[in-house]
C-alpha positions as CSV (number, residue, x, y, z in Angstrom):
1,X,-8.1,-22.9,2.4
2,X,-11.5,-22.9,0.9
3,X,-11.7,-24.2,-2.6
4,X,-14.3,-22.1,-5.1
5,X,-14.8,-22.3,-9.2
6,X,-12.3,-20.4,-11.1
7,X,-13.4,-16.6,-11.2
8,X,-14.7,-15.6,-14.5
9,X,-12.7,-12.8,-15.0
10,X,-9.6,-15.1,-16.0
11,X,-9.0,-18.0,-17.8
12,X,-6.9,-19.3,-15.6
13,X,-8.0,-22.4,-13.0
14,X,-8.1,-21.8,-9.5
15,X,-5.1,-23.1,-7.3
16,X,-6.4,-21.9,-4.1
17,X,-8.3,-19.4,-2.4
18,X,-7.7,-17.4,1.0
19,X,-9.7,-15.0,3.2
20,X,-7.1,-12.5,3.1
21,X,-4.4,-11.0,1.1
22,X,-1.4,-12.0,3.5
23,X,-2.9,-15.5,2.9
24,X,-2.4,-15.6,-1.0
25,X,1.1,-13.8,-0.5
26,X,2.1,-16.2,1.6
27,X,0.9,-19.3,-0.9
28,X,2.9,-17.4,-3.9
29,X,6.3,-17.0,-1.6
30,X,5.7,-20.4,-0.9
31,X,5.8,-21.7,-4.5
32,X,8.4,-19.5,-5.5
33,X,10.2,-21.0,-2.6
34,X,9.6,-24.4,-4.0
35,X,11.2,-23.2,-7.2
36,X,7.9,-23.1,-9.3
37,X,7.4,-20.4,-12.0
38,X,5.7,-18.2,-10.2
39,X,5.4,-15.5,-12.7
40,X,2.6,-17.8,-14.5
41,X,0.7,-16.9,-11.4
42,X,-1.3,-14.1,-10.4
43,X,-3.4,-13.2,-6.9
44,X,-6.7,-11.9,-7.8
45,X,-9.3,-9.8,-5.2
46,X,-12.5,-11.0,-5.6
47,X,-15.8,-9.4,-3.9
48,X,-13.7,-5.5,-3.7
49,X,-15.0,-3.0,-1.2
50,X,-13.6,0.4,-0.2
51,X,-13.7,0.9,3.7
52,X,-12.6,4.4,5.0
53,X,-11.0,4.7,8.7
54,X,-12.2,8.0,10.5
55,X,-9.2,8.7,12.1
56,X,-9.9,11.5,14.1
57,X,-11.6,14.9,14.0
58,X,-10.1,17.5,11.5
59,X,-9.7,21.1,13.0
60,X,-7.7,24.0,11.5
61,X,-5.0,23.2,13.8
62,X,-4.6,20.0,12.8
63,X,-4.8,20.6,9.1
64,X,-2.1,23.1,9.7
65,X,-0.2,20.7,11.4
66,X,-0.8,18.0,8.9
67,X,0.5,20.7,6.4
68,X,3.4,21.7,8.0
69,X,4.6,18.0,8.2
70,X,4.1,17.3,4.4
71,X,5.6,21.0,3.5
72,X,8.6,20.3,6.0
73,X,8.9,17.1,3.9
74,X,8.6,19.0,0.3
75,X,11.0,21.9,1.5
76,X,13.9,19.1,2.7
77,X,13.6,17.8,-1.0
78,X,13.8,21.0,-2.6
79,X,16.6,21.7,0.0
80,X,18.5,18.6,-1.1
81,X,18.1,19.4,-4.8
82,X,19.2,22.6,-4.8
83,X,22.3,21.8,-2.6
84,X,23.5,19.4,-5.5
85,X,24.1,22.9,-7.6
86,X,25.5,24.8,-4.8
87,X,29.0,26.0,-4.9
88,X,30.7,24.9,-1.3
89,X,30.2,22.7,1.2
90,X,29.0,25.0,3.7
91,X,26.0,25.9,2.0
92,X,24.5,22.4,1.5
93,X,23.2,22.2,5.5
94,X,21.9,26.1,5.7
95,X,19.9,25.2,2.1
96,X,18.4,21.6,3.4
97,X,17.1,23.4,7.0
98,X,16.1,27.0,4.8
99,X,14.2,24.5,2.6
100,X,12.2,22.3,5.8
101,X,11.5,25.5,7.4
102,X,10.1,27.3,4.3
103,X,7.9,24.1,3.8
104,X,7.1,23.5,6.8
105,X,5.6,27.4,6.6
106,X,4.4,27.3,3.3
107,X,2.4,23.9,4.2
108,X,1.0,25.2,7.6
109,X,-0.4,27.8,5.9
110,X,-1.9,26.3,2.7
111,X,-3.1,23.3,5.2
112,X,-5.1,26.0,7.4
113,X,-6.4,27.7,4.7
114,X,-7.7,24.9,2.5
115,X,-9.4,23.6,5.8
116,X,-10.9,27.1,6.9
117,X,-12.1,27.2,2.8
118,X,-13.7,23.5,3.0
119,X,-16.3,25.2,5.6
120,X,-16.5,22.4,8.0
121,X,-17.4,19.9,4.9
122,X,-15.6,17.8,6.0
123,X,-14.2,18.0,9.6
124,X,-12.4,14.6,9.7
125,X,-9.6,12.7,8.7
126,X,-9.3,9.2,6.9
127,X,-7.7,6.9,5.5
128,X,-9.1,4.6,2.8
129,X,-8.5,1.2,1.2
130,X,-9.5,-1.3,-0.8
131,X,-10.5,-4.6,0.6
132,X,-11.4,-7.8,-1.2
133,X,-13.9,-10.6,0.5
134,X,-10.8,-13.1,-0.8
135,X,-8.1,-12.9,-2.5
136,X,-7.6,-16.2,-5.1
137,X,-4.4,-17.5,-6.9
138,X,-4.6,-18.5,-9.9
139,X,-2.0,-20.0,-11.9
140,X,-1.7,-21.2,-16.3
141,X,-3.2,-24.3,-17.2
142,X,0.3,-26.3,-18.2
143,X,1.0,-25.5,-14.1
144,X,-1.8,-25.6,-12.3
145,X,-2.0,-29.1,-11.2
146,X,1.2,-28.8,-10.0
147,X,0.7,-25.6,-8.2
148,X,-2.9,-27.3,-6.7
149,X,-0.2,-30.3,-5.3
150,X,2.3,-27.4,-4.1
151,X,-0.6,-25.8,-1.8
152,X,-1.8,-28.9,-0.3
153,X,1.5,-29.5,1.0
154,X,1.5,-25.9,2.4
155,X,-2.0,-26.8,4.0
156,X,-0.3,-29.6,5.8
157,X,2.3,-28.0,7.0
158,X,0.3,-25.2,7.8
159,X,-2.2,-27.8,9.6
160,X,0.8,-29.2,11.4
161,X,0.5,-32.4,9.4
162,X,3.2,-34.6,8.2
């Protein structure tokens, strides 16, 4: 746990600071766990970045695919809703399996065409996030001491001291 002046974006002092977001988590379970009020805390991102995973190449196929999956998804809800109105039993399995197929249809198709519209603009699939360099807990003035003492005992147990 590196220690670094309280960020400028709240007047709040620092209690600690970690390279990652499990990190800062973990510090804020750990307080609550030590019955302190962790709702004068918050975990802020400093440093924040975007970083986009390729994934794979995107072909029509696979946007058809993709679109199938979400529409089969879609159609199942719609399914489900409209089987809450429907009069009998009976009808409530046909409408949930009419409703994934007709997504699952409806989405292959809309998925194929928006890729074949895009024009090969973009033939690859991502996913993105945000990212912070670290991730710093800060806690109210009245509590911070006593969240600082909190941490170091974390540290230490962390650390495997005694």
């Amino acid at each position: 746990m590196t220690q670094h002046p309280p960020t400028a974006e709240v007047d709040r002092p620092l209690v600690g600071s970690y390279p990652t977001y499990s990190g800062a988590q973990r510090a804020v379970d750990f307080l609550s766990d030590s019955k302190f009020p962790v709702e004068r805390t918050a975990i802020i991102g400093t440093d924040l970045r975007m970083v986009e995973t390729v994934l794979g190449r995107l072909t029509r196929g696979r946007a058809a695919l993709a679109g199938a999956g979400t529409g089969a998804w879609f159609g199942l809800l719609i399914g489900l809703l409209l089987s809450v109105f429907a009069a009998g039993n009976h009808h409530v399995l046909v409408l949930m399996l009419s409703g994934l197929a007709y997504g699952a249809v409806f989405g292959a198709v809309f998925g194929f065409a928006g890729h074949a519209l895009s024009r090969g603009h973009r033939d690859f699939s991502s996913r993105s996030q945000i990212v912070a360099a670290r991730y710093d807990v800060v806690a109210d003035a009245e509590v911070a001491d006593e969240a600082k003492n909190l941490l170091i005992k974390l540290g230490w147990r962390e650390d495997g001291v005694h």
